[in-house]
VOPAGU-2260 file (C-alpha; in pm, 1 decimal, decimal comma):
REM VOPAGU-2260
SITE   aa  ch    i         X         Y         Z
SITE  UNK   A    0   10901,7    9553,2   14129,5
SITE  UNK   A    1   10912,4    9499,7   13761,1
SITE  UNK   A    2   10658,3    9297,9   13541,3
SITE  UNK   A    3   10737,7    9057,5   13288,0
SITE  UNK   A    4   10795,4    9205,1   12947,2
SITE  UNK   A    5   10498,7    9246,1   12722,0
SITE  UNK   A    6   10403,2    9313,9   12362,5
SITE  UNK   A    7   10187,9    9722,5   12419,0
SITE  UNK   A    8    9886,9    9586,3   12185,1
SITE  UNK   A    9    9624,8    9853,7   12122,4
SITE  UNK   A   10    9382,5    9626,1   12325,9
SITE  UNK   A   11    9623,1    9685,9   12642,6
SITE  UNK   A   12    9699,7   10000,7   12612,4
SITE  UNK   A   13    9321,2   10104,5   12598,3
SITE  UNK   A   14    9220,0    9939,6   12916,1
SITE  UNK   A   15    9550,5   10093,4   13130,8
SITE  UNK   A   16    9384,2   10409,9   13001,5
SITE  UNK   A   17    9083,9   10317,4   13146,8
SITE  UNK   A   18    9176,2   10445,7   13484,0
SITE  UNK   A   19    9204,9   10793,3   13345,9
SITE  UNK   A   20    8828,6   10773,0   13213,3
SITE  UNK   A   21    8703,2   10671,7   13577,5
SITE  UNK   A   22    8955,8   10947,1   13682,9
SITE  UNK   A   23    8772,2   11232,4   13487,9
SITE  UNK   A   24    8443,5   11079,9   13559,9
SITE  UNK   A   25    8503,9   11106,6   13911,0
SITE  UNK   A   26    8620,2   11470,8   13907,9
SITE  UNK   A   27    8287,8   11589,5   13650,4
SITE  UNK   A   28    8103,7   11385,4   13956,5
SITE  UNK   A   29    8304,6   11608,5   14218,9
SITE  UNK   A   30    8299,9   11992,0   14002,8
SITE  UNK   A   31    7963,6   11934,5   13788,8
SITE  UNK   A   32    8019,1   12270,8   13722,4
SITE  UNK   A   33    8347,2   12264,7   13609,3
SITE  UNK   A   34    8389,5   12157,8   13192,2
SITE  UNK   A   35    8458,9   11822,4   13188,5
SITE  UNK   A   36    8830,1   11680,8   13002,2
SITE  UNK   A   37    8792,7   11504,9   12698,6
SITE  UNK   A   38    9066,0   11228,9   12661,9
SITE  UNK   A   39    9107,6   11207,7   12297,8
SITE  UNK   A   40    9173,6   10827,7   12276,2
SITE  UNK   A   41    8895,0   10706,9   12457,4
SITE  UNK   A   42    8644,5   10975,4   12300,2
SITE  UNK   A   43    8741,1   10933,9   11979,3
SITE  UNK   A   44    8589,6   10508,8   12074,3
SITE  UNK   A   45    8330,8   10626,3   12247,3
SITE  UNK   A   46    8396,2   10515,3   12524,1
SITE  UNK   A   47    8251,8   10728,5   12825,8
SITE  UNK   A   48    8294,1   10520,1   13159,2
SITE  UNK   A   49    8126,8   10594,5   13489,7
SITE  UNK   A   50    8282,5   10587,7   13808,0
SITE  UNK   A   51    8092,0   10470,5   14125,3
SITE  UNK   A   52    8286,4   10442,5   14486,6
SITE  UNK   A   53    8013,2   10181,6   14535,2
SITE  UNK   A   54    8233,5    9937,2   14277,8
SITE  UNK   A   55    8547,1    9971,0   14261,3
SITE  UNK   A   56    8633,9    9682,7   14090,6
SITE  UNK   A   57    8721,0    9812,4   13763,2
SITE  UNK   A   58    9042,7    9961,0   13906,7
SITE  UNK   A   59    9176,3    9644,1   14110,4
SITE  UNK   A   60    9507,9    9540,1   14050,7
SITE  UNK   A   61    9471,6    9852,2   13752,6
SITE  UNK   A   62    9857,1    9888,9   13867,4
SITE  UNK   A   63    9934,8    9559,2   13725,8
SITE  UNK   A   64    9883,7    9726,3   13347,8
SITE  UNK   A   65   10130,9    9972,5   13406,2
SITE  UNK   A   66   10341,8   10065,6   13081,9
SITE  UNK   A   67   10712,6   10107,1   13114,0
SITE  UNK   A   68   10990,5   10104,0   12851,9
């Protein structure tokens, strides 16, 4: 399945990396103990984002914003 070709703006690239931030959220929520990653692009924003299994909704159709040259 391929999507329909797309201009990468900054603004799209940032929220596809959203997954990763629920990502490491999830695993500092899993290992508290363990040092947390930083990922540079979203740190450097300040951009810290919290996962809950509660809501998932942040991640739906997340797939949808996949990058591809």
């Amino acid at each position: 399945m391929h999507s329909e070709s797309v201009v990468y703006t900054e603004a799209l690239i940032e929220q596809r990396a959203h997954a990763i931030g629920y990502a490491i959220d999830a695993r500092r929520q899993r290992f508290p103990d363990e040092t947390s990653y930083r990922y540079k692009p979203l740190a450097d924003k300040n951009i810290q984002l919290k996962w809950d299994s509660d809501n998932t909704m942040p991640l739906r159709d997340y797939n949808l914003l996949d990058l591809s040259i």
